[in-house]
PATORPA-546229 format. One record per residue: y, x, z of N, C-alpha, C in turn; residue number from 1. Coordinates in pm, 1 decimal, padded with zeros to 6 digits, m for minus. Atoms other than C-alpha are relative to their C-alpha. Example, Ala and Ser with C-alpha at 12.3 -4.5 7.8 and 13.67 -1.06 7.14 Angstrom:
BEGIN
+----------+----------+----------+----------+----------+----------+----------+----------+----------+------+
|       ny |       nx |       nz |      cay |      cax |      caz |       cy |       cx |       cz | nuro |
+----------+----------+----------+----------+----------+----------+----------+----------+----------+------+
| m00119.0 |  00089.0 |  00000.0 | m00450.0 |  01230.0 |  00780.0 |  00120.0 |  00090.0 |  00000.0 |    1 |
| m00119.0 | m00082.0 | m00006.0 | m00106.0 |  01367.0 |  00714.0 |  00109.0 | m00077.0 |  00073.0 |    2 |
+----------+----------+----------+----------+----------+----------+----------+----------+----------+------+
//
This chain:
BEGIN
+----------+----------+----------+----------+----------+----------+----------+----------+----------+------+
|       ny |       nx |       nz |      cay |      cax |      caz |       cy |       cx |       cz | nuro |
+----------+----------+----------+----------+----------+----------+----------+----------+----------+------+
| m00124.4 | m00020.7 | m00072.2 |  07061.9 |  14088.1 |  06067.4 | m00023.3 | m00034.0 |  00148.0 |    1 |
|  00040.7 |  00058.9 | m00158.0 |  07049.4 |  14113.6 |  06440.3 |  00118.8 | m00039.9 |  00063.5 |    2 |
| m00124.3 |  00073.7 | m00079.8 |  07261.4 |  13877.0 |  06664.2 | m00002.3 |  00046.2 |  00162.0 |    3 |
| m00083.7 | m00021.3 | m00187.5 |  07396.7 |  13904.7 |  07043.1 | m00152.1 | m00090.7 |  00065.8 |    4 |
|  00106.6 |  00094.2 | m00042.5 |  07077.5 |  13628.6 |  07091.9 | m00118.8 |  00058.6 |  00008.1 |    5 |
|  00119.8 | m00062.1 | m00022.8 |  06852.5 |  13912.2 |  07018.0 | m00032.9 |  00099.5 |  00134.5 |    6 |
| m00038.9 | m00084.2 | m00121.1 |  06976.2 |  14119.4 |  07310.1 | m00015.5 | m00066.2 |  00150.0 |    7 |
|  00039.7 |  00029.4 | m00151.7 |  07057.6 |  13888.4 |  07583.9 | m00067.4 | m00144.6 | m00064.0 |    8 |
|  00057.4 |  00194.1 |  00068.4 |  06864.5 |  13505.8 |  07570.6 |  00171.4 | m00009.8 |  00044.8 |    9 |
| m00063.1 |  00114.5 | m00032.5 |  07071.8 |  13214.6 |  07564.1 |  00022.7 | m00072.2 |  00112.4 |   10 |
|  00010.3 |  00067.2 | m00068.0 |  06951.1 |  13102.4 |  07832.5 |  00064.5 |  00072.9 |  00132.4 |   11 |
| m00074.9 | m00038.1 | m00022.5 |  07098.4 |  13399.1 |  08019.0 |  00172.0 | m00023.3 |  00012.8 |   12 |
| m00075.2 |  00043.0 |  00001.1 |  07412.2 |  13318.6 |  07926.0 |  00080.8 | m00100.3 |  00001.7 |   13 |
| m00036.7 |  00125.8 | m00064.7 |  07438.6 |  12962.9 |  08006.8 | m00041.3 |  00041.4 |  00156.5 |   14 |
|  00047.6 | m00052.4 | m00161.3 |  07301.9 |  13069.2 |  08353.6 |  00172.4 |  00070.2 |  00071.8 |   15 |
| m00092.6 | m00060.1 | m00043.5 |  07564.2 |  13317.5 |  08383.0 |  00172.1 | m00082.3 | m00010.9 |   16 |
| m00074.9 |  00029.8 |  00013.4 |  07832.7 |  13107.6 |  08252.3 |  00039.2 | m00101.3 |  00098.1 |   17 |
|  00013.8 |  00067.3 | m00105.9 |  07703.4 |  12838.3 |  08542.4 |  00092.7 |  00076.9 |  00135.8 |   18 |
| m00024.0 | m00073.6 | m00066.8 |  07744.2 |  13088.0 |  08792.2 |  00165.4 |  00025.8 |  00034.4 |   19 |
| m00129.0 |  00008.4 |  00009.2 |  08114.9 |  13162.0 |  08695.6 |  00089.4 | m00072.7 |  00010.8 |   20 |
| m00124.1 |  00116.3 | m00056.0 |  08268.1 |  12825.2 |  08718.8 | m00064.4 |  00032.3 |  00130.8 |   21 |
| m00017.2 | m00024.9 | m00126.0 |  08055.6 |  12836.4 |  09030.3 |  00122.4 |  00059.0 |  00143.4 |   22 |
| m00032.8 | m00118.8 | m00038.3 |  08213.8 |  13172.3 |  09171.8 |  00152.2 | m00074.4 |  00003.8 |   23 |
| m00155.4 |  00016.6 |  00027.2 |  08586.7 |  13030.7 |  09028.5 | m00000.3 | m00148.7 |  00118.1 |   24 |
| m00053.2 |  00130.6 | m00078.5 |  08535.8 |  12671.3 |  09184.1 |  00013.5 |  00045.3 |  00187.5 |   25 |
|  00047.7 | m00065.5 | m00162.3 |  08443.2 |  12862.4 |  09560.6 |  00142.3 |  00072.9 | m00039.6 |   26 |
| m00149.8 | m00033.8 | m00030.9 |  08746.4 |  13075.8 |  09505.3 |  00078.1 | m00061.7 |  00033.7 |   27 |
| m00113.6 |  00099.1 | m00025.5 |  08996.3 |  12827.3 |  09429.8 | m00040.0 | m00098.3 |  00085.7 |   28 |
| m00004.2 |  00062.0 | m00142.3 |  08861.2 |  12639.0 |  09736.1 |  00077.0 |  00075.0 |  00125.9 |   29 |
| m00086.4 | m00107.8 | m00090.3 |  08933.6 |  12943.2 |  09945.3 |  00152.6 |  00020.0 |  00015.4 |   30 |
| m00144.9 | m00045.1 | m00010.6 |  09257.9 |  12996.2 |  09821.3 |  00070.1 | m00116.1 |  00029.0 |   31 |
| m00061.5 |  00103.7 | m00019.7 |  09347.1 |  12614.1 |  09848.0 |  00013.5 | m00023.0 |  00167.6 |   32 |
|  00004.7 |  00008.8 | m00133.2 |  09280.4 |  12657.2 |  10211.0 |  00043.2 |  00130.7 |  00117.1 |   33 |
| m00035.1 | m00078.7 | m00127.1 |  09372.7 |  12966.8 |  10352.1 |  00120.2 |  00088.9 | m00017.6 |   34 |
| m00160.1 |  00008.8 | m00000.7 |  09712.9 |  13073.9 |  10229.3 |  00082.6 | m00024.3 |  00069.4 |   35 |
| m00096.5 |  00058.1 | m00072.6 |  09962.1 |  13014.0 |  10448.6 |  00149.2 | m00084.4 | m00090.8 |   36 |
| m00119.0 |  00029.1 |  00037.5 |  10256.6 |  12963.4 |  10185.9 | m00078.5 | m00183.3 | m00078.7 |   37 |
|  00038.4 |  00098.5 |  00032.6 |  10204.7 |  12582.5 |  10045.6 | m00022.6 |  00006.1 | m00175.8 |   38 |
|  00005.9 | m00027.1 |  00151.9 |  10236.7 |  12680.5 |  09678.0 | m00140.1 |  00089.8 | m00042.0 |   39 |
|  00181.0 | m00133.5 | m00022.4 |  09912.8 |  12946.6 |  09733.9 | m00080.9 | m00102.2 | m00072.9 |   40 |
|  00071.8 |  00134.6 | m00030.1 |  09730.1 |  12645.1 |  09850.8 | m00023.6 | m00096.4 | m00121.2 |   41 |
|  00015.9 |  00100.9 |  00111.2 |  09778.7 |  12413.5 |  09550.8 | m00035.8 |  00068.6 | m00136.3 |   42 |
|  00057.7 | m00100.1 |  00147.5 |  09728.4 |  12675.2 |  09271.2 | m00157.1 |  00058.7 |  00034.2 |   43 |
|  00167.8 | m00037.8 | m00008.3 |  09400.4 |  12766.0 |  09426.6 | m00044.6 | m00183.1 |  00013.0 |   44 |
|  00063.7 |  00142.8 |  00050.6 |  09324.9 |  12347.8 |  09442.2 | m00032.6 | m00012.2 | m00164.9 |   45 |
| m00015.3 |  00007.7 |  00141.3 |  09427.3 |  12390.2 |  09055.7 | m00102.0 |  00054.4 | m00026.4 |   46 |
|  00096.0 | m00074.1 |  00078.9 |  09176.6 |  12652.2 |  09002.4 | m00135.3 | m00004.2 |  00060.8 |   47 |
|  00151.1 |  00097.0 |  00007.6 |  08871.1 |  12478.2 |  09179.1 | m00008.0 | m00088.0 | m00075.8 |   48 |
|  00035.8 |  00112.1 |  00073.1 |  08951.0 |  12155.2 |  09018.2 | m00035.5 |  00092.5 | m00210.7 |   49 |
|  00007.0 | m00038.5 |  00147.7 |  08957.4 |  12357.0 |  08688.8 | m00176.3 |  00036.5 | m00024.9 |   50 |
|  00097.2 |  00010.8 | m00026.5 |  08643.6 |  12514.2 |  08801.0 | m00132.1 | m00084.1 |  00049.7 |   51 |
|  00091.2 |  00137.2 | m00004.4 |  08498.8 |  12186.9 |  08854.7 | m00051.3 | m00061.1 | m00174.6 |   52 |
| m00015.0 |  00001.1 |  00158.6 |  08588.0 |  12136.1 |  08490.9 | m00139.2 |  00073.3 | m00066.0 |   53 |
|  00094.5 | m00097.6 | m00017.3 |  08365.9 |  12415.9 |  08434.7 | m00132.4 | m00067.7 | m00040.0 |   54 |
|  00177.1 |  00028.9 | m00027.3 |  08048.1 |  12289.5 |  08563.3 | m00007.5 | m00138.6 | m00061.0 |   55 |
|  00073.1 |  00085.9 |  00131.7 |  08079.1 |  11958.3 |  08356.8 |  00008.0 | m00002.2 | m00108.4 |   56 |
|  00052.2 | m00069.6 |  00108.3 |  08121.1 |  12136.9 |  08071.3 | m00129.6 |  00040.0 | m00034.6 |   57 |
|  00179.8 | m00036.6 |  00019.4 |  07772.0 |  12293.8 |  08138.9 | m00089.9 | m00086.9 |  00030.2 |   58 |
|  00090.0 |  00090.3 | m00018.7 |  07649.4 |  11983.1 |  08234.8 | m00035.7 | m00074.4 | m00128.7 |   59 |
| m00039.7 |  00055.4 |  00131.7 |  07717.4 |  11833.3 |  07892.7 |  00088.3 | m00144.7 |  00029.3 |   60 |
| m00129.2 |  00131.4 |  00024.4 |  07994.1 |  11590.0 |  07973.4 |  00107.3 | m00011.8 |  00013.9 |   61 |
| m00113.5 | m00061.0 |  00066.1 |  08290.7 |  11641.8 |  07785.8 |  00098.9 | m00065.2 |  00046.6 |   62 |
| m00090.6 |  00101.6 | m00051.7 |  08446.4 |  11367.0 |  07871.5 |  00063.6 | m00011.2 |  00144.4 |   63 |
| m00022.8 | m00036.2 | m00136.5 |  08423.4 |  11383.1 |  08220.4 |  00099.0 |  00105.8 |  00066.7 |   64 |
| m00084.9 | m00175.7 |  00007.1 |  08570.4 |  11768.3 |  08186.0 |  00144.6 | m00042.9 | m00026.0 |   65 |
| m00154.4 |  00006.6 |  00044.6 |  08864.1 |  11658.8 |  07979.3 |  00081.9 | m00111.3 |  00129.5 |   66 |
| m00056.1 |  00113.5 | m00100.3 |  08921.7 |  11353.0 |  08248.7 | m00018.3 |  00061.9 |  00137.4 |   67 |
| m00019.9 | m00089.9 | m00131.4 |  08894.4 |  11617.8 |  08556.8 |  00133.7 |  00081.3 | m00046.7 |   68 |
| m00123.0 | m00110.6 |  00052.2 |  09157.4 |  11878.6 |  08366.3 |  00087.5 | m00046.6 |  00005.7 |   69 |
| m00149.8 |  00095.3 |  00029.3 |  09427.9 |  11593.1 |  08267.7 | m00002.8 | m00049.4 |  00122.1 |   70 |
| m00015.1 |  00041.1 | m00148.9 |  09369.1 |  11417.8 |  08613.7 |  00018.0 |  00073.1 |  00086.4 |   71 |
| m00019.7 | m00067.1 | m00127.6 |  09331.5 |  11647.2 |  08871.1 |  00089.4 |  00164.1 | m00012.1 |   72 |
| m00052.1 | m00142.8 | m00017.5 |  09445.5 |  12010.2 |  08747.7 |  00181.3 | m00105.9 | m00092.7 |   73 |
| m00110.3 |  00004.9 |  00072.8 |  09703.1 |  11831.7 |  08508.5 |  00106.8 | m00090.7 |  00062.5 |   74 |
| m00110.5 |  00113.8 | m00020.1 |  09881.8 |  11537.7 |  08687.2 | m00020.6 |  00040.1 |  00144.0 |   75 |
|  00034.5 | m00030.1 | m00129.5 |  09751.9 |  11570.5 |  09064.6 |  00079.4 |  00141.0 |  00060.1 |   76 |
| m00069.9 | m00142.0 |  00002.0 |  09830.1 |  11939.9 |  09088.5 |  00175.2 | m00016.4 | m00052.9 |   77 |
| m00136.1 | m00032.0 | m00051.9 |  10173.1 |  11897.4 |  08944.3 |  00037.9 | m00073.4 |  00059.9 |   78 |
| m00071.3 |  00078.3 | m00119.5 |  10269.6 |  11624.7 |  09131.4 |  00036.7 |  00036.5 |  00110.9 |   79 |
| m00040.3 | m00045.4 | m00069.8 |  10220.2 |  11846.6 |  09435.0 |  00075.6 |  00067.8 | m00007.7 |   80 |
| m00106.3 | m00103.9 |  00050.6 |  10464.7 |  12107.8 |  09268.5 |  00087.0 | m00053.8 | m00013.6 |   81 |
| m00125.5 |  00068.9 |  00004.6 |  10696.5 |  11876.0 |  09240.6 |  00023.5 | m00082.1 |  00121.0 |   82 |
| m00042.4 |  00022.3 | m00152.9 |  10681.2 |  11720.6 |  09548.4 |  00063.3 |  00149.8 |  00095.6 |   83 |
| m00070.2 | m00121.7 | m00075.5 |  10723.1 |  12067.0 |  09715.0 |  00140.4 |  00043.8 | m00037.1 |   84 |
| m00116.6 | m00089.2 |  00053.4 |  10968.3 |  12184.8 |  09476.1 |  00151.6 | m00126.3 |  00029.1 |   85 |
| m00095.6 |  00092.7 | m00082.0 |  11159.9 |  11822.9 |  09617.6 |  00023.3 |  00031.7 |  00130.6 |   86 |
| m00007.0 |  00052.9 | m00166.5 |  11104.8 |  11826.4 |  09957.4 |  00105.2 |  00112.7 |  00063.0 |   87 |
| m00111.7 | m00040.5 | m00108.3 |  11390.7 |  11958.9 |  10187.7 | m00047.8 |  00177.5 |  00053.1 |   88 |
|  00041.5 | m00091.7 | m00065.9 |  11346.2 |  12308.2 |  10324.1 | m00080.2 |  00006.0 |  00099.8 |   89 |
|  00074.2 |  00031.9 | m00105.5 |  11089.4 |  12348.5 |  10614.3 |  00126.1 |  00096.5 |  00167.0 |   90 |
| m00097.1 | m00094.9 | m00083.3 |  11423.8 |  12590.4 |  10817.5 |  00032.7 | m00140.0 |  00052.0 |   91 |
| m00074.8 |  00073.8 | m00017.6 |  11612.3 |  12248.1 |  10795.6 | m00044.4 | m00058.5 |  00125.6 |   92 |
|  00035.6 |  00092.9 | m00125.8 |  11613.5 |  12018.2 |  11165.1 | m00025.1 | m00121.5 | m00059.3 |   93 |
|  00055.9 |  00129.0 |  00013.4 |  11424.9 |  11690.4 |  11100.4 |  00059.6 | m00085.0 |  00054.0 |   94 |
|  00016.5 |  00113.6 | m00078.0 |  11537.0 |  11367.9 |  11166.1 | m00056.5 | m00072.3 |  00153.1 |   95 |
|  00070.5 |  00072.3 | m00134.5 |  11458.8 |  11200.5 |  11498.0 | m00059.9 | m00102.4 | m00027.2 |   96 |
|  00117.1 |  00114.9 |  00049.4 |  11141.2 |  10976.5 |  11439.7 |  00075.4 | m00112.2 |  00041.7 |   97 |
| m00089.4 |  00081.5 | m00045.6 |  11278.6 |  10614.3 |  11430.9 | m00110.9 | m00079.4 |  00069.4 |   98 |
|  00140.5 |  00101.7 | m00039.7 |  11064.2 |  10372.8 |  11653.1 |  00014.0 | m00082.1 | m00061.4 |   99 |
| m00026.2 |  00104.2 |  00069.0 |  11171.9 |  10069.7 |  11494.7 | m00095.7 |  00016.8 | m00130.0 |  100 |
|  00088.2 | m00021.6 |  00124.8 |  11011.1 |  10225.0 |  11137.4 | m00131.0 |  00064.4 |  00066.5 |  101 |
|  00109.8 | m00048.7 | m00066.5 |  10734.9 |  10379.3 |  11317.2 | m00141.3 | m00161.0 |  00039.8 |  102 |
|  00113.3 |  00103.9 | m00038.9 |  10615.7 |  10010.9 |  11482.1 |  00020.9 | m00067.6 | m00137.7 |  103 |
|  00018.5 |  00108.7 |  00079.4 |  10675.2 |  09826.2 |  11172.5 | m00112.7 |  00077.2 | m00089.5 |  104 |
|  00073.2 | m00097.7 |  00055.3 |  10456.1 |  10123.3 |  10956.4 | m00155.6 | m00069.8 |  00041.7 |  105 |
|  00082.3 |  00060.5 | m00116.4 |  10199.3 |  09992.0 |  11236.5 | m00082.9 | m00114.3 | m00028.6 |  106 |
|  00030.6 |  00106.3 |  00050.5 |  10203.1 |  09691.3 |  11212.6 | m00064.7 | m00065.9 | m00148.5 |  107 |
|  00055.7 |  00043.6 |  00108.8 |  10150.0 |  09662.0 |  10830.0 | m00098.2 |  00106.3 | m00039.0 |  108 |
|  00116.7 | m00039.8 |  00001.4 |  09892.4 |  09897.2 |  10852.2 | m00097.7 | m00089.2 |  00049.8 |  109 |
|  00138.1 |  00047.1 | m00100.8 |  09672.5 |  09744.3 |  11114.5 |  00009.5 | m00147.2 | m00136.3 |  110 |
|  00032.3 |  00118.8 |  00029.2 |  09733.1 |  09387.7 |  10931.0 | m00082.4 |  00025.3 | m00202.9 |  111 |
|  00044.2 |  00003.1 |  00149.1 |  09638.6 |  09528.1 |  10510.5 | m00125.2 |  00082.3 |  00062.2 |  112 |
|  00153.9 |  00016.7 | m00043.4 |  09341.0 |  09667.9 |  10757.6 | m00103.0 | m00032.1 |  00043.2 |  113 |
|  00071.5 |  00147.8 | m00034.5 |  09240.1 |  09378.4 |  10876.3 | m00048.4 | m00099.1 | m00161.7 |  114 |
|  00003.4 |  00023.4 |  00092.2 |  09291.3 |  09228.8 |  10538.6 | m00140.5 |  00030.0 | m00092.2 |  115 |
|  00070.1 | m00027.9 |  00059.1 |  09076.9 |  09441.1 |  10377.0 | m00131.9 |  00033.0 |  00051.6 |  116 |
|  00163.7 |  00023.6 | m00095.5 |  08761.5 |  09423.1 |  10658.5 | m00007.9 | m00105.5 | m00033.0 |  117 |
|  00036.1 |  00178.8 |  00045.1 |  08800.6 |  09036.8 |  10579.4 | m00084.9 |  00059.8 | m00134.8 |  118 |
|  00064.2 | m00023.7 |  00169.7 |  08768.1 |  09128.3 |  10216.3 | m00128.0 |  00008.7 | m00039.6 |  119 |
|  00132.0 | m00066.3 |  00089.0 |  08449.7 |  09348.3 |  10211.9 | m00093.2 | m00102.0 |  00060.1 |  120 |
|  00138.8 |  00037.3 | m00072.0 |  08276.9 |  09137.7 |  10510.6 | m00021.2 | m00165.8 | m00112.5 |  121 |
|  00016.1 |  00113.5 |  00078.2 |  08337.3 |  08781.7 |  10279.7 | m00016.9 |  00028.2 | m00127.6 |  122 |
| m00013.4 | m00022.6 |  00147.8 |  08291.1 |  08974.3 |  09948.5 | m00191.7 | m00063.6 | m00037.2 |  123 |
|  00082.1 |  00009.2 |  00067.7 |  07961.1 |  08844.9 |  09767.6 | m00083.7 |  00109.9 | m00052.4 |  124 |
|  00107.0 | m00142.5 |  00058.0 |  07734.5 |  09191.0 |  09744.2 | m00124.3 | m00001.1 | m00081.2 |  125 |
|  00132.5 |  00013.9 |  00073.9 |  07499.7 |  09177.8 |  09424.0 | m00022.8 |  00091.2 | m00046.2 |  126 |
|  00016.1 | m00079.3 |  00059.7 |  07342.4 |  09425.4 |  09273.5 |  00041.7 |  00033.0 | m00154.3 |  127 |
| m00017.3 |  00003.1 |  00130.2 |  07454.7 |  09510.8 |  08913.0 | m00099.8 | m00045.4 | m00083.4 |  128 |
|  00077.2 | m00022.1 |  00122.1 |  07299.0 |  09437.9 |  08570.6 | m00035.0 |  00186.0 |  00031.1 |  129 |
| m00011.0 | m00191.3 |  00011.4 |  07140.6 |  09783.3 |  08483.1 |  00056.5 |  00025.3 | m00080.6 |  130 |
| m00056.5 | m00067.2 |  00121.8 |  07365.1 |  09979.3 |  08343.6 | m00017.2 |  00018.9 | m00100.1 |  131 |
|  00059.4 | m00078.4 |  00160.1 |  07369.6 |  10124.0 |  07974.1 |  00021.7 |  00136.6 |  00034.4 |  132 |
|  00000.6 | m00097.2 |  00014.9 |  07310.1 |  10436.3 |  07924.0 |  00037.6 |  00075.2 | m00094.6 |  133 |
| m00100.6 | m00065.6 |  00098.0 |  07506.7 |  10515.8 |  07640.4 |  00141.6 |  00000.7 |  00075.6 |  134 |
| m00119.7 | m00034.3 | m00034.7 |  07766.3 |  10679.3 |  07751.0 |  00099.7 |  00079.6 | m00099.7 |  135 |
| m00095.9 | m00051.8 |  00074.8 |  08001.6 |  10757.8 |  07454.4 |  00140.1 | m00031.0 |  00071.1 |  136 |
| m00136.7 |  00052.7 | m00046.5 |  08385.8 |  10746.3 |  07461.1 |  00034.8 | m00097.5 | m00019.1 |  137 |
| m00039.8 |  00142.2 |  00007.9 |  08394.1 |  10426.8 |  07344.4 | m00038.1 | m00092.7 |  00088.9 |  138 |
|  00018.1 |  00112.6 | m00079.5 |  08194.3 |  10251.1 |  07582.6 |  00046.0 |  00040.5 |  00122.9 |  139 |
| m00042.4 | m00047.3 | m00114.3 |  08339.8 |  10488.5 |  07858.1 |  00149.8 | m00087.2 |  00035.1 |  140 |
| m00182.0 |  00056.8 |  00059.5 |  08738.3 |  10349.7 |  07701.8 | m00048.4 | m00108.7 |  00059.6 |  141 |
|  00036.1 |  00110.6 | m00035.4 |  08549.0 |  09999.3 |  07734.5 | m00066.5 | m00056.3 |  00113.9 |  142 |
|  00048.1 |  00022.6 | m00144.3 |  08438.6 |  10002.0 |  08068.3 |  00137.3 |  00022.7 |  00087.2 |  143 |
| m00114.1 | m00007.1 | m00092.1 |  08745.1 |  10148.1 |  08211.8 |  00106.5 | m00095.5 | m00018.8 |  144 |
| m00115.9 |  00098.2 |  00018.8 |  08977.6 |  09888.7 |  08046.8 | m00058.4 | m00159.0 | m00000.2 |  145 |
|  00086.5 |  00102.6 | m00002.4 |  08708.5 |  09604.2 |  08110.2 | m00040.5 | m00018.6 |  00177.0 |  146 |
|  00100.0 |  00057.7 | m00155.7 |  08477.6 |  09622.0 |  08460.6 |  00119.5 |  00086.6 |  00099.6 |  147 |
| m00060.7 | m00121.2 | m00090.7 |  08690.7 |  09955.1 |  08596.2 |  00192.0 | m00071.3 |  00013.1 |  148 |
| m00182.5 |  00005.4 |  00034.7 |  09066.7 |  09801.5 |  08496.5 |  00033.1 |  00015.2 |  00143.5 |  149 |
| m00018.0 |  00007.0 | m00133.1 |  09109.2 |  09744.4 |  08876.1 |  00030.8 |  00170.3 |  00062.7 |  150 |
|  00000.6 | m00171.1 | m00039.0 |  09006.4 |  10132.7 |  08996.0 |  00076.7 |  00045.7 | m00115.0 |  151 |
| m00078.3 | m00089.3 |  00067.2 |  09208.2 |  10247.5 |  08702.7 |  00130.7 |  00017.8 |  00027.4 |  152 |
| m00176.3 |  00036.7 | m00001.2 |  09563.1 |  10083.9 |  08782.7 |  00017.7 |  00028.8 |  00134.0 |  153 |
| m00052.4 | m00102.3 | m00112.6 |  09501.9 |  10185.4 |  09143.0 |  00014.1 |  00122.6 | m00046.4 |  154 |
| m00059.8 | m00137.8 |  00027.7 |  09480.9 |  10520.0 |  09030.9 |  00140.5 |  00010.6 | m00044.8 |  155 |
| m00131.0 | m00018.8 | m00022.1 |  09818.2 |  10501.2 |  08888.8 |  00082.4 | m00051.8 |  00063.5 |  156 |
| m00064.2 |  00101.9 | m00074.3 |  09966.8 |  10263.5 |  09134.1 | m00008.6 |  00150.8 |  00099.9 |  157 |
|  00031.5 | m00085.3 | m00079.2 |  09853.9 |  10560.6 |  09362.9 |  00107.8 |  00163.0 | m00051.7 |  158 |
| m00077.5 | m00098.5 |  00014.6 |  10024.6 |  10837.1 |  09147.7 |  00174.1 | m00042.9 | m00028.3 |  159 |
| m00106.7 |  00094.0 |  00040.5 |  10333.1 |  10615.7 |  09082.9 |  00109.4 |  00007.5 |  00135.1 |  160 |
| m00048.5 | m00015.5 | m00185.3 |  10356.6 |  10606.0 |  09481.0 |  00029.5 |  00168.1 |  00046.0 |  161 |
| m00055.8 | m00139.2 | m00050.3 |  10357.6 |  10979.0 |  09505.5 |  00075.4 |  00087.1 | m00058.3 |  162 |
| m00093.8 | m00052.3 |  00050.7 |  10583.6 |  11042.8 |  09257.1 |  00158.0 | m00103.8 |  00068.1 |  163 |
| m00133.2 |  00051.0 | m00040.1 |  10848.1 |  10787.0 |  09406.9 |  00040.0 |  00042.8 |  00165.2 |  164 |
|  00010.6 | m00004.9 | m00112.0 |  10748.6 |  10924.7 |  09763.7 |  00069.1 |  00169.7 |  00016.6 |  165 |
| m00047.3 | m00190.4 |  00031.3 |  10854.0 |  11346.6 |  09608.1 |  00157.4 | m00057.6 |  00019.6 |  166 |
| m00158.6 | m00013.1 |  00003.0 |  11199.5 |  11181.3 |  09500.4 |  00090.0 | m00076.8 |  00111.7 |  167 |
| m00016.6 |  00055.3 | m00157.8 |  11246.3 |  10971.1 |  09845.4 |  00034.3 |  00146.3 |  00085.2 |  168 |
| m00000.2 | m00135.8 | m00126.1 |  11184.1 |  11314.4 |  10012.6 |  00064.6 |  00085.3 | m00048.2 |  169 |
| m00133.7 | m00070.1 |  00073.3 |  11414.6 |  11500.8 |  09771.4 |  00145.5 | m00050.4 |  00059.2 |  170 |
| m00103.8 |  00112.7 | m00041.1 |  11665.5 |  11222.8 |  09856.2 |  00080.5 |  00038.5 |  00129.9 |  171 |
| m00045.8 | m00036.7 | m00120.2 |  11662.4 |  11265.7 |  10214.2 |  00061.4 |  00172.3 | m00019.4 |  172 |
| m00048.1 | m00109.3 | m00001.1 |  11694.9 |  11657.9 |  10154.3 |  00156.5 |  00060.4 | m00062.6 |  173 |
| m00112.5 | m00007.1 |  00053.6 |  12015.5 |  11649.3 |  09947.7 |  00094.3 | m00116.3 |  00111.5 |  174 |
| m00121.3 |  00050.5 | m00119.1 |  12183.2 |  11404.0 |  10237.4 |  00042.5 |  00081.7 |  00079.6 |  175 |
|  00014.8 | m00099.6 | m00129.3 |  12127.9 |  11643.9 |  10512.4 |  00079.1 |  00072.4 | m00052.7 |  176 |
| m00099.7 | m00132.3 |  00019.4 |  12315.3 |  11923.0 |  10295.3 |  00112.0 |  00006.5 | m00005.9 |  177 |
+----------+----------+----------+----------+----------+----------+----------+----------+----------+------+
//
């Protein structure tokens, strides 16, 4: 019995299948950037990050793939859709910048960036243990809720902030009307 494997290789078609997230991730860069309407823009981000997906699929790491798709095409991406689909019309007249919120903005910038130059220059820099190299989902689960907990809860501390920052800017847009 002859198969599809006798025709083209295999190796063909992992090649080619490379190629294609390639091709898709370079699109949806393009389109994330040169659109003019803002909705363009984020559906072509969607369909690089997807196409990012892609290529660690063919890399062999599944995990990674499924944790690019749910993160970046799945939560990231809509977040911006919902921020847009909040935010105020771009016709509407803006507010007059306030100075008062402007220097205080300022101020607690410059000082949590001072803060955090203290931080790195007094931090203790050692090199790690060497890693393991088993990388299943279990020890991936057990690293992120162990050494990573920190970088994880920023991450949602981070999406937490830009979902309370869509309905802030919704907020303002329903006063104005």
């Amino acid at each position: 019995m002859t198969t599809i494997a006798d025709f083209i290789p295999p190796i063909l078609v992992a090649q080619g299948a490379f190629w294609l997230m390639v091709v898709l991730t370079l699109a949806g860069a393009v389109l994330a950037v040169i659109p003019s309407k803002i909705v363009h823009n984020v559906l072509g981000l969607a369909l690089a990050m997807f196409g990012v997906t892609g290529i660690y699929l063919y890399l062999g790491s599944q995990f990674v793939a499924m944790m690019q798709l749910l993160i970046y095409v799945g939560a990231i991406c809509v977040t911006y859709i919902f921020a847009i689909m909040l935010s105020p019309p771009l016709e509407l007249d803006l507010p007059k910048p306030s100075l008062l919120k402007a220097a205080t903005a300022l101020i607690v910038s410059v000082i949590a960036f001072i803060a955090m130059i203290q931080m790195i220059l007094t931090a203790r820099w050692a090199p790690l243990a060497a890693p393991s190299r088993d990388w299943t989902t279990k020890t991936l689960g057990q690293e992120l809720l162990t050494r990573y907990f920190l970088v994880f809860e920023l991450i949602s501390l981070l999406l937490a902030v830009a979902i309370i920052g869509a309905i802030l800017i919704a907020g303002l847009g329903r006063e104005r009307e």
